[in-house]
C-alpha positions, 0 to 999 in steps of 0.5 A, a space after each residue: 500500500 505504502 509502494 504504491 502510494 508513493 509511486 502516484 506523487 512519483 508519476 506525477 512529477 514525472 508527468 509534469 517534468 515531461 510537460 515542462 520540456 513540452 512547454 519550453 519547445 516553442 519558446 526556445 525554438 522562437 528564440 533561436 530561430 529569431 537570434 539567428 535572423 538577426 544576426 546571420 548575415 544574408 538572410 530575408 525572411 521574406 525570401 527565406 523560411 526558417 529551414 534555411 537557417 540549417 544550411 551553411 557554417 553556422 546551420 548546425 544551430 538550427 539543425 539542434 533547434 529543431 530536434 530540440 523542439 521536436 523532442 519537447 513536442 514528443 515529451 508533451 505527448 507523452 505528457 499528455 498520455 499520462 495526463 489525458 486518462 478520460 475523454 474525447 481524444 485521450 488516445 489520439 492526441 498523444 498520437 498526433 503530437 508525437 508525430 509533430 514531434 518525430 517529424 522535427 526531429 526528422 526536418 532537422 536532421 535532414 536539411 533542406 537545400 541552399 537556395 535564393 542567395 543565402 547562406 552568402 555566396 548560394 546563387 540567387 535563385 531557386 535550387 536547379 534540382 532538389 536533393 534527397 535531403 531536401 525532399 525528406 525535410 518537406 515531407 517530413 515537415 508536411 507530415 508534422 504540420 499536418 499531424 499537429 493540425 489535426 491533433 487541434 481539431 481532436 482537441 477542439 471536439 474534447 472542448 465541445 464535447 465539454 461546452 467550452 466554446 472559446 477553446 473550441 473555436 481557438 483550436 479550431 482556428 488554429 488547425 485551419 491556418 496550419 492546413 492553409 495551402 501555402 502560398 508560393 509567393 509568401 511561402 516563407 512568411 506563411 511558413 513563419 506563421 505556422 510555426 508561431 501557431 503551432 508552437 504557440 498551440 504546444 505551449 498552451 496545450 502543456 500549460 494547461 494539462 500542468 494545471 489540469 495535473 496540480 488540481 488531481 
């Protein structure tokens, strides 16, 4: 009896441990994505998405910024998991933010091209072919996007299902920008946004089950 009295507090601290690092994701994510833009001579946000930080001398910082990011995705859903134990979607939550997760790990480890002038000296234009590398990445990055897209809709039907319109309706939003066709001529900057959704999403999202895990 005393065993397993002690393992729940145990479990639980593990749990929000696991939320934490789900919490942090975006922030540091933003915050090394944005240090970078300003400081990394050539780059345009306007003409360059965030993947294009990982290519050059310097292109290990983002490459570590993204598995960063993906592995706090992965402990949120793991996080969730543990947390989530009734309800709409307690099942496939975890599920769609663990492949969120898994596919920034993969969009990081396999680099997109350089292209359109940057990293210095790149010709100033679009790649003639695109490597296997690069392929992978935009699948990869297709994959989590979408993932977390509908990881969104699963939790607003929960909100719904719960009355709680307001989060219903911001869940939904957000997975309806995330499933946007991107437009060839903002791409970068829609891509941008996306990532300022979908991180924000996450934030919120472990924020949330960290209280909901203090008040059980």
């Amino acid at each position: 009896m005393a065993t397993t009295t002690a393992t729940v507090p145990t479990r639980r601290r593990s749990s929000e441990r696991l939320l934490l690092a789900g919490s942090l994701a975006g922030p540091v994510f933003f915050a090394s994505a944005v240090t970078q833009m300003l400081t990394r001579e050539g780059y345009d946000i306007t003409r360059h998405p965030i993947s294009q930080l990982a290519t050059g001398r310097l292109g290990w910082i983002q490459i570590t910024t993204f598995v960063l990011a993906g592995l706090g995705a992965i402990a949120l859903a793991v996080g969730a998991r543990r947390t989530l134990t009734e309800g709409t979607g307690r099942r496939a939550l975890p599920i769609f933010v663990l492949i969120f997760g898994a596919g920034l790990v993969a969009a990081g480890v396999f680099t997109m091209d350089p292209e359109y002038g940057f990293p210095v000296g790149t010709p100033d234009g679009p790649v003639g072919e695109m490597s296997w590398h690069s392929i992978v990445h935009s699948a990869a990055a297709a994959i989590a996007f979408t993932a977390l897209a509908v990881a969104a809709i699963v939790l607003s039907i929960r909100h719904i299902r719960r009355r709680a319109a307001l989060l219903a309706v911001l869940n939904g939003l957000a997975a309806l920008i995330l499933l946007m066709p991107m437009s060839p001529s903002h791409m970068s900057i829609q891509i941008a946004v996306n990532g300022l959704v979908a991180f924000t999403w996450t934030t919120a999202v472990a924020l949330s089950l960290r209280r909901s895990s203090w008040s059980a």
